[in-house]
mmJSON file of the N, C-alpha and C atoms, coordinates in Angstrom:
{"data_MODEL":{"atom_site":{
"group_PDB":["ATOM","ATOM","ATOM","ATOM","ATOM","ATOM","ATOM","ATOM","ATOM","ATOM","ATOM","ATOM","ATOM","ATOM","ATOM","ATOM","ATOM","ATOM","ATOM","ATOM","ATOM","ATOM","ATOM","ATOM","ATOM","ATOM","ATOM","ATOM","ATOM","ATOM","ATOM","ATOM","ATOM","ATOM","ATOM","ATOM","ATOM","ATOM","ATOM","ATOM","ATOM","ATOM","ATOM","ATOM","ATOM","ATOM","ATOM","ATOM","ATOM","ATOM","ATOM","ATOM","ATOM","ATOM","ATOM","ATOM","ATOM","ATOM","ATOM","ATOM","ATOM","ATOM","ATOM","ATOM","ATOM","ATOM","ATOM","ATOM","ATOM","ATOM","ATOM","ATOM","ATOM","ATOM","ATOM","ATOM","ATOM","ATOM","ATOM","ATOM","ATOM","ATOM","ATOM","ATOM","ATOM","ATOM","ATOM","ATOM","ATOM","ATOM","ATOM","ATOM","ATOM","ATOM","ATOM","ATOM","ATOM","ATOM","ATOM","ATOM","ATOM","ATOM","ATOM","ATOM","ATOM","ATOM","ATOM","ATOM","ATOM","ATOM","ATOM","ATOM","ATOM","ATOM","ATOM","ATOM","ATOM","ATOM","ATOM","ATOM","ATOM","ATOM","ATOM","ATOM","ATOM","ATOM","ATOM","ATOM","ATOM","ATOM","ATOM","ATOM","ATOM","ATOM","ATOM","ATOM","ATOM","ATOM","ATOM","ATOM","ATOM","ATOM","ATOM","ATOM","ATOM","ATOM","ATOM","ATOM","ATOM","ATOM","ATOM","ATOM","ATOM","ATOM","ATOM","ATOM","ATOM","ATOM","ATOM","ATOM","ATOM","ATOM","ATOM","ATOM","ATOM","ATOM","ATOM","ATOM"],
"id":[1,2,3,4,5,6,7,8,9,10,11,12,13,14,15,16,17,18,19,20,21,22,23,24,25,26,27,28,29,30,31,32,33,34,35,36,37,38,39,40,41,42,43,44,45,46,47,48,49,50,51,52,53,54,55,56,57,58,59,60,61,62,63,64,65,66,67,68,69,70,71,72,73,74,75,76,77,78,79,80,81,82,83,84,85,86,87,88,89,90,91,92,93,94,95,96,97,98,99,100,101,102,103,104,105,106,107,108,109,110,111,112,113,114,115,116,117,118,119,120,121,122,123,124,125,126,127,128,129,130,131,132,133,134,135,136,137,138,139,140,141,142,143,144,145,146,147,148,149,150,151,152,153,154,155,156,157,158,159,160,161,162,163,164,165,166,167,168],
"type_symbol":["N","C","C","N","C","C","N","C","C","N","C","C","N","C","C","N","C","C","N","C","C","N","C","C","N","C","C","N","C","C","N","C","C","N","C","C","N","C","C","N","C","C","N","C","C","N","C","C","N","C","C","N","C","C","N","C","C","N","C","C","N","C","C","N","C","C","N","C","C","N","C","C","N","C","C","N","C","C","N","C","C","N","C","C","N","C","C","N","C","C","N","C","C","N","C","C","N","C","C","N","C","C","N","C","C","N","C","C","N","C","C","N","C","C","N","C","C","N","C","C","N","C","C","N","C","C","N","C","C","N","C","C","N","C","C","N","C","C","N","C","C","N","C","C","N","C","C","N","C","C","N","C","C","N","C","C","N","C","C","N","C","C","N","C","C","N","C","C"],
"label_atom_id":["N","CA","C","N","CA","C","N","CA","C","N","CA","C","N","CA","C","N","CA","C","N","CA","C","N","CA","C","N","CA","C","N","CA","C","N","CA","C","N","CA","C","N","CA","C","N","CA","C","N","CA","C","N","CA","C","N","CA","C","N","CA","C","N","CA","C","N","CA","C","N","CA","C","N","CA","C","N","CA","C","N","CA","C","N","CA","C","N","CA","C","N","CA","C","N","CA","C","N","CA","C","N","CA","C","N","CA","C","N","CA","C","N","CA","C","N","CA","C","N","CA","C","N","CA","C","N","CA","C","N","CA","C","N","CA","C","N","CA","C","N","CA","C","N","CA","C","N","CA","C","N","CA","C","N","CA","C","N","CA","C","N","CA","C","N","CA","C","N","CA","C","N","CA","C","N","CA","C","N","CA","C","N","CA","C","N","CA","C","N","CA","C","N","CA","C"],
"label_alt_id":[null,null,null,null,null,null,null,null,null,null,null,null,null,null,null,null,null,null,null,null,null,null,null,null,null,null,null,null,null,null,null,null,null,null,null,null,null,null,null,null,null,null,null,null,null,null,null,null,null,null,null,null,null,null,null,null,null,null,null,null,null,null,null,null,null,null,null,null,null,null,null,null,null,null,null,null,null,null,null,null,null,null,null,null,null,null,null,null,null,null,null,null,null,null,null,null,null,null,null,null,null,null,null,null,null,null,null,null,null,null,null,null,null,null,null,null,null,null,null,null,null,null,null,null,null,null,null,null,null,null,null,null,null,null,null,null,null,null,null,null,null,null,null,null,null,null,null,null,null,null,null,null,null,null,null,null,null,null,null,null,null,null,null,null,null,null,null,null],
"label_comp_id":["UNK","UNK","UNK","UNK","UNK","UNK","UNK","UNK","UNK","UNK","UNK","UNK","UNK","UNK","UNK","UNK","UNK","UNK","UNK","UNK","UNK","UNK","UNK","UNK","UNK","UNK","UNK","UNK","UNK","UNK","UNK","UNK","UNK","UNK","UNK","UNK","UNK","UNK","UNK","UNK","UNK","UNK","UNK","UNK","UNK","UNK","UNK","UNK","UNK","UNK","UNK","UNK","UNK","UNK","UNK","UNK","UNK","UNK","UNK","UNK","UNK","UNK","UNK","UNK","UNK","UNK","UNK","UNK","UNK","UNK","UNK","UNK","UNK","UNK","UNK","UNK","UNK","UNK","UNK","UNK","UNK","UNK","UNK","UNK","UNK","UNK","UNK","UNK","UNK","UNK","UNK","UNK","UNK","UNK","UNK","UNK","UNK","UNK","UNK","UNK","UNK","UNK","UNK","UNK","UNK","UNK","UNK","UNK","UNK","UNK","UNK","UNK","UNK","UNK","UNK","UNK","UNK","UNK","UNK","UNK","UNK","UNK","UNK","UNK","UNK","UNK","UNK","UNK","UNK","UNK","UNK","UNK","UNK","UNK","UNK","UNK","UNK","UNK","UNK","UNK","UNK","UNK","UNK","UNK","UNK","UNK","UNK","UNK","UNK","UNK","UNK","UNK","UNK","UNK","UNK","UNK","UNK","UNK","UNK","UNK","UNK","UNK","UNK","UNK","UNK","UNK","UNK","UNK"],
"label_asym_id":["A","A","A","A","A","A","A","A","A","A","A","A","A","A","A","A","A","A","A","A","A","A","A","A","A","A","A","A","A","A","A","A","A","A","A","A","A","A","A","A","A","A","A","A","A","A","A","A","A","A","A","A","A","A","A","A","A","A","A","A","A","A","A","A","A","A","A","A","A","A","A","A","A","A","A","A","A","A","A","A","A","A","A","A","A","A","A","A","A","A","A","A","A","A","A","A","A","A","A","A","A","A","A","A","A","A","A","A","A","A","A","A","A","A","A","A","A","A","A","A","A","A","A","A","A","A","A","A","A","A","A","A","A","A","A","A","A","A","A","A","A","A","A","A","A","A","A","A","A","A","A","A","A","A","A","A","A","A","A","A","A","A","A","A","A","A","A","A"],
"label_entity_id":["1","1","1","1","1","1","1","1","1","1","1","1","1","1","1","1","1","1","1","1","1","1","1","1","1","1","1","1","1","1","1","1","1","1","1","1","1","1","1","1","1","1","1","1","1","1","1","1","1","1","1","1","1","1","1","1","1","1","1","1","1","1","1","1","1","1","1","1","1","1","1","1","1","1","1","1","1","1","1","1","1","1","1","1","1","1","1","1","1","1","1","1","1","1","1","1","1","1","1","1","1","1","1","1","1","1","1","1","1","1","1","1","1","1","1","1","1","1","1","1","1","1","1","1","1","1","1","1","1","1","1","1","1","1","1","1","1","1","1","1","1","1","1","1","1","1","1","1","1","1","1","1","1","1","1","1","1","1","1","1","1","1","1","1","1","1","1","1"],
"label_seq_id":[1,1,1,2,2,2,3,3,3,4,4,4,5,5,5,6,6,6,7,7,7,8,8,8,9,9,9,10,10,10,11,11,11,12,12,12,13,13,13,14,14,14,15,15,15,16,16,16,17,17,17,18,18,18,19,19,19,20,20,20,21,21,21,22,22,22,23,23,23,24,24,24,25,25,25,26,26,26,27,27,27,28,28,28,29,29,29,30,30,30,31,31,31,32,32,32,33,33,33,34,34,34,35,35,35,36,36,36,37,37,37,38,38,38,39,39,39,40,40,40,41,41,41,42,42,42,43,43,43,44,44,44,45,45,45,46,46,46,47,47,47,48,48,48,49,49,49,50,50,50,51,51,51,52,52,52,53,53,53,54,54,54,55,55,55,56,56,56],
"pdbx_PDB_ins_code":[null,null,null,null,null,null,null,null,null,null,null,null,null,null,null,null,null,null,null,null,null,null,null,null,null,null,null,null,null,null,null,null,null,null,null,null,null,null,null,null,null,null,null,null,null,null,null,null,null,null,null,null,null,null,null,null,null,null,null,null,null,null,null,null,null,null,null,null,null,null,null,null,null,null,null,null,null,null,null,null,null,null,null,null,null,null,null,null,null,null,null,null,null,null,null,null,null,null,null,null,null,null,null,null,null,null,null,null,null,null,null,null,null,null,null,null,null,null,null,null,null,null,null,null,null,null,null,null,null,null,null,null,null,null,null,null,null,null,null,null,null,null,null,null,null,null,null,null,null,null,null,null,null,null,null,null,null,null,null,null,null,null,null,null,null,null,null,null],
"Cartn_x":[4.486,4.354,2.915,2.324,1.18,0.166,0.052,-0.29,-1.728,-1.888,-3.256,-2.976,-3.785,-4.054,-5.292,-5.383,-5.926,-7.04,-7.728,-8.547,-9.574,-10.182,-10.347,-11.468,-11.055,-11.318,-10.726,-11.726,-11.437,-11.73,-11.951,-12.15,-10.606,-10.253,-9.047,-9.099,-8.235,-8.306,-6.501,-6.822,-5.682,-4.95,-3.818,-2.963,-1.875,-1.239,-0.452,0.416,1.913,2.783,3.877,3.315,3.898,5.23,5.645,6.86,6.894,8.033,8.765,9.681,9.188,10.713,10.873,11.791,12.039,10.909,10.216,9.118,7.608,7.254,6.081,6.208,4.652,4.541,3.513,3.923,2.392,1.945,0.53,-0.404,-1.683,-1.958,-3.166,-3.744,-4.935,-6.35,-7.262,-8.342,-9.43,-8.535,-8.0,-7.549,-7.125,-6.865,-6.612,-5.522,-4.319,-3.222,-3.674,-2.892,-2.821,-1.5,-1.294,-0.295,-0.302,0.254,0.602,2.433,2.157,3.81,4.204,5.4,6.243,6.366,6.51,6.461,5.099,4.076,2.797,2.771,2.936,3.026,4.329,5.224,6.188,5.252,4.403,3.497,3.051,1.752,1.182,1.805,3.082,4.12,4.349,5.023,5.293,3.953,3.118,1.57,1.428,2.112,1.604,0.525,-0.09,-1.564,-1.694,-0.002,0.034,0.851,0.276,0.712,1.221,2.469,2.574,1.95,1.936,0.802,1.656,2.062,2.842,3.55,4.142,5.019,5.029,4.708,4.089,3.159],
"Cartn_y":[3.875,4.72,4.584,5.835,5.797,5.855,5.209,5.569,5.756,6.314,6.245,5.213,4.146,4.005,4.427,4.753,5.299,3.819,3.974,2.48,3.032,3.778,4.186,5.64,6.768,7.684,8.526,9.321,10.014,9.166,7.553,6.177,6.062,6.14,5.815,4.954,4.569,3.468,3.905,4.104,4.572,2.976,2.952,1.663,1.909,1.427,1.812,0.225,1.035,-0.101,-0.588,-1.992,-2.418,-3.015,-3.871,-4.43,-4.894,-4.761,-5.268,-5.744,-7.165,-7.736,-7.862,-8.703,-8.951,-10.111,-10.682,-11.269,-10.942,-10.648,-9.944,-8.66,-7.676,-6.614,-6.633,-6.354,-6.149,-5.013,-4.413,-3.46,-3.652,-2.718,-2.21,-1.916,-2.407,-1.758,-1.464,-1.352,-1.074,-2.156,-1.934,-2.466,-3.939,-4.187,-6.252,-5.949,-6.944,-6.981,-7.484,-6.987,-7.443,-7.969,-9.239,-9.37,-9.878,-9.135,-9.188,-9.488,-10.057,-9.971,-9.272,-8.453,-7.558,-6.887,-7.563,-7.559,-6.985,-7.09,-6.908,-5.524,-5.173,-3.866,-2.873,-3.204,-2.668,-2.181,-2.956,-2.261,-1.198,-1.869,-0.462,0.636,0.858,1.864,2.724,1.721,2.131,2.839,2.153,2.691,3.953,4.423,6.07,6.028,4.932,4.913,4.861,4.902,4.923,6.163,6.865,7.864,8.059,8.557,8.355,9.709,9.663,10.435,10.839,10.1,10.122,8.923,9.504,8.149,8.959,7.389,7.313,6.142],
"Cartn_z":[7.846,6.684,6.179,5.985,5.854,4.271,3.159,1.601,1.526,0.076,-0.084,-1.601,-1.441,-2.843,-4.027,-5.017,-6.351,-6.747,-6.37,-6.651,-8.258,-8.525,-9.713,-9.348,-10.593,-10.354,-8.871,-8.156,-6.826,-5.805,-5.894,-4.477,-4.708,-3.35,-2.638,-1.712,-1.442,0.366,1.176,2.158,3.262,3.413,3.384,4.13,4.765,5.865,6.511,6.419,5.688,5.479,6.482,7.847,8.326,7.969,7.635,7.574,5.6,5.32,4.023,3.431,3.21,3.211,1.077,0.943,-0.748,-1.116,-0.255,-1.186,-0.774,0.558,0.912,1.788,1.443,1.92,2.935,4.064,4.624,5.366,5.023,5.232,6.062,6.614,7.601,7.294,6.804,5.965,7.025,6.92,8.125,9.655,9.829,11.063,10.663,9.299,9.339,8.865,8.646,8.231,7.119,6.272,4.361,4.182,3.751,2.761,1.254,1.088,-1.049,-1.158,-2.288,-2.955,-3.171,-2.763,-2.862,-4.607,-5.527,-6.929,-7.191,-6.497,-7.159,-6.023,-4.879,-4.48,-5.367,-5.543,-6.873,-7.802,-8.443,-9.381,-9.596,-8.545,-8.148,-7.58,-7.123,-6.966,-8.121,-9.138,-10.211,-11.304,-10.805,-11.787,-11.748,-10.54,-9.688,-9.092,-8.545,-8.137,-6.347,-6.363,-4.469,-4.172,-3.31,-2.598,-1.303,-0.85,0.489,0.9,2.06,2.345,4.215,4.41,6.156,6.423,7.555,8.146,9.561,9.809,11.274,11.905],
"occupancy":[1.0,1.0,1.0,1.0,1.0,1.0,1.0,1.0,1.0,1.0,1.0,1.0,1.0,1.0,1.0,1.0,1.0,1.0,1.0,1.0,1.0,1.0,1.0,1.0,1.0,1.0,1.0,1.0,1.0,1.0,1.0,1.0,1.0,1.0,1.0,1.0,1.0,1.0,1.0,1.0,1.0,1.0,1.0,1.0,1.0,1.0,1.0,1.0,1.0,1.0,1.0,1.0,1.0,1.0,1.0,1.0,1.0,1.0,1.0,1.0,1.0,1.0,1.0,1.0,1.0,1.0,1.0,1.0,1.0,1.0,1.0,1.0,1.0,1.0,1.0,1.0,1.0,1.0,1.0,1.0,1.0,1.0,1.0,1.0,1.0,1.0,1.0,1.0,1.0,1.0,1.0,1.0,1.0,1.0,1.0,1.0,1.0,1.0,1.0,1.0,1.0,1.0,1.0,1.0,1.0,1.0,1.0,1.0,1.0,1.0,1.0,1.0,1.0,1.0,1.0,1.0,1.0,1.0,1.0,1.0,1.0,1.0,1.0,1.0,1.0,1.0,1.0,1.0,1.0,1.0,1.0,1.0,1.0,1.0,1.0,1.0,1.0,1.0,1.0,1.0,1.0,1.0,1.0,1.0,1.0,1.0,1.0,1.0,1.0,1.0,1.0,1.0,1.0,1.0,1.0,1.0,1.0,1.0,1.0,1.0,1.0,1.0,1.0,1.0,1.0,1.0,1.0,1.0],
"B_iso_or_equiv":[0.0,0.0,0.0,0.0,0.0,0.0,0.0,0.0,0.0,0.0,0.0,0.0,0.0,0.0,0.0,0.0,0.0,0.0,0.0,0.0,0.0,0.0,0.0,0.0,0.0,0.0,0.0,0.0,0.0,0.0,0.0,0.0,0.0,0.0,0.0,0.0,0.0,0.0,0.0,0.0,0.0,0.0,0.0,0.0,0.0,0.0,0.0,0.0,0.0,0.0,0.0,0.0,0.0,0.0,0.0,0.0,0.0,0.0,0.0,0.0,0.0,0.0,0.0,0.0,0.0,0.0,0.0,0.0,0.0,0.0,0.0,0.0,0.0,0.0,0.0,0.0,0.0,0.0,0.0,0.0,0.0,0.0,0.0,0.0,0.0,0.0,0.0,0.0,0.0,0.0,0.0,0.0,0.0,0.0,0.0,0.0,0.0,0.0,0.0,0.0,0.0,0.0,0.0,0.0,0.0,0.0,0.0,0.0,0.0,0.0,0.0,0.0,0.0,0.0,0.0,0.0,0.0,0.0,0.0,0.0,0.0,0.0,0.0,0.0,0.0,0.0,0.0,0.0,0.0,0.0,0.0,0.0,0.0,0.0,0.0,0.0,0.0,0.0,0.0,0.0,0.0,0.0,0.0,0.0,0.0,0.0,0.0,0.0,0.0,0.0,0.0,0.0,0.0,0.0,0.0,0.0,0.0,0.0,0.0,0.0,0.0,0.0,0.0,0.0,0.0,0.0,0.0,0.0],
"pdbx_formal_charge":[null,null,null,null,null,null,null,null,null,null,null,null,null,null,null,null,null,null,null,null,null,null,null,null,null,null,null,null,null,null,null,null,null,null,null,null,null,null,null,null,null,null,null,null,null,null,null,null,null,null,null,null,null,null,null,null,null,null,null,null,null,null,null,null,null,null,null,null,null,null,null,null,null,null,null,null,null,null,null,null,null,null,null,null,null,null,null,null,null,null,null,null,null,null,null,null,null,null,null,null,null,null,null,null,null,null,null,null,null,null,null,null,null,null,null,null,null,null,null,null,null,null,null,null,null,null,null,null,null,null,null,null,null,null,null,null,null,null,null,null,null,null,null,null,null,null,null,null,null,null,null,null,null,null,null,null,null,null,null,null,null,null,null,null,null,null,null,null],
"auth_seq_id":[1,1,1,2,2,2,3,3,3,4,4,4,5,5,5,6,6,6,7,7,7,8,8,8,9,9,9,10,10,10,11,11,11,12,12,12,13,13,13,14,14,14,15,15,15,16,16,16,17,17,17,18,18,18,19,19,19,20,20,20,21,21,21,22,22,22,23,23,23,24,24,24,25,25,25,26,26,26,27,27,27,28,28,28,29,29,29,30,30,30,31,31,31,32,32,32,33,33,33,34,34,34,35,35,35,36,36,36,37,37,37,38,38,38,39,39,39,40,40,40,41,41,41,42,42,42,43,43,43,44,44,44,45,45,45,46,46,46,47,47,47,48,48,48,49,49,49,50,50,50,51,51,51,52,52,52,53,53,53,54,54,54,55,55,55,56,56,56],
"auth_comp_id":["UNK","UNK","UNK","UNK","UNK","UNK","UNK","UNK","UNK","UNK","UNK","UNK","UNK","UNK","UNK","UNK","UNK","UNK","UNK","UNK","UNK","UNK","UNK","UNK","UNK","UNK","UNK","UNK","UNK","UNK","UNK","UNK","UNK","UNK","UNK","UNK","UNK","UNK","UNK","UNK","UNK","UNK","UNK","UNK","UNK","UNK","UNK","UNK","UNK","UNK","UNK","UNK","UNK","UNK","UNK","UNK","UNK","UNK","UNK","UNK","UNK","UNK","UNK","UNK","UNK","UNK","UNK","UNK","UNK","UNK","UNK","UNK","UNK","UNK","UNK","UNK","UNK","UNK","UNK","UNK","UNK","UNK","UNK","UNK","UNK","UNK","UNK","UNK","UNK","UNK","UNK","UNK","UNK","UNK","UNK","UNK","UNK","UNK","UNK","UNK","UNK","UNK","UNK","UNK","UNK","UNK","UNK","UNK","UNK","UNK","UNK","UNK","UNK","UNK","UNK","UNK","UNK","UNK","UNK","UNK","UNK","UNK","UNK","UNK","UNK","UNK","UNK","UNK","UNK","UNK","UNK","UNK","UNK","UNK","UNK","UNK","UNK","UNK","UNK","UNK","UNK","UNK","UNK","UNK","UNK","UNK","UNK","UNK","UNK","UNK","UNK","UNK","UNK","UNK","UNK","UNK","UNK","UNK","UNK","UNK","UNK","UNK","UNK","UNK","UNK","UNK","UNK","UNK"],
"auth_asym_id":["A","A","A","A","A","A","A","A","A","A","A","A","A","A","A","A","A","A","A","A","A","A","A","A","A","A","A","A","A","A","A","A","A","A","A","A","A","A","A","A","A","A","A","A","A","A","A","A","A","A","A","A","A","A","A","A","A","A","A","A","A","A","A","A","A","A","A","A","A","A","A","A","A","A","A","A","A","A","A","A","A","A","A","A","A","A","A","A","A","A","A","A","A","A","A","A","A","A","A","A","A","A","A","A","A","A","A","A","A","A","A","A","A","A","A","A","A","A","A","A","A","A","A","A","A","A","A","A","A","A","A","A","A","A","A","A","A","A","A","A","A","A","A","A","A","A","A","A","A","A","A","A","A","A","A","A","A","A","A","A","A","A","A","A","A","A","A","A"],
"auth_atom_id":["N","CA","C","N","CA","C","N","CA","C","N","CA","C","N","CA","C","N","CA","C","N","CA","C","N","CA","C","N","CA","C","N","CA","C","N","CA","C","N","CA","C","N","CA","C","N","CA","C","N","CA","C","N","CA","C","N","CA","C","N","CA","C","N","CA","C","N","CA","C","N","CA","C","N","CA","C","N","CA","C","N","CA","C","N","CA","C","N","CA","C","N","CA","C","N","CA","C","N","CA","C","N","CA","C","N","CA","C","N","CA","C","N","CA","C","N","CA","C","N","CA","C","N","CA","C","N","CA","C","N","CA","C","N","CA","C","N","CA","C","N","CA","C","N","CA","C","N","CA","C","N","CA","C","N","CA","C","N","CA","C","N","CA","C","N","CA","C","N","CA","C","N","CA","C","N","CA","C","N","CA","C","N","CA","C","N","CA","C","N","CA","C","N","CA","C"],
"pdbx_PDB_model_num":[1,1,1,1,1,1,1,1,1,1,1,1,1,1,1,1,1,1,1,1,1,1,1,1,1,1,1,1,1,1,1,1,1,1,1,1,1,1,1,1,1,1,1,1,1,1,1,1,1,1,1,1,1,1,1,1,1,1,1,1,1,1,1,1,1,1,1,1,1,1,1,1,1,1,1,1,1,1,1,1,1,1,1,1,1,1,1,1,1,1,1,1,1,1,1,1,1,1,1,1,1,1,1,1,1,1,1,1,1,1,1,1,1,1,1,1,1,1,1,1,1,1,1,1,1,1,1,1,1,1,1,1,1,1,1,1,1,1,1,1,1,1,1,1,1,1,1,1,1,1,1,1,1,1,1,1,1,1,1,1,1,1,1,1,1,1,1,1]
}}}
């Protein structure tokens, strides 16, 4: 699944959301794996500041 996140103003960054479990999320940024806490990607969900964008 493919998002954009809202970093401020019209700067965005593309992430592609590999696997998700109930305590971490992890994402594909320029080609590295990211992981964050699940609660703190919830957030920014909820902020409206992530967009899905594709899945695939």
């Amino acid at each position: 699944m493919t998002h954009k996140i809202r970093i401020a103003g019209d700067l965005t960054e593309t992430v592609e959301l590999i696997e998700q479990n109930r305590y971490r999320v992890f994402l594909r940024r320029n080609g590295e794996i990211v992981a964050m806490q699940a609660a703190v990607w919830q957030r920014l969900v909820d902020s409206g500041r992530v967009l899905e964008v594709g899945n695939g």
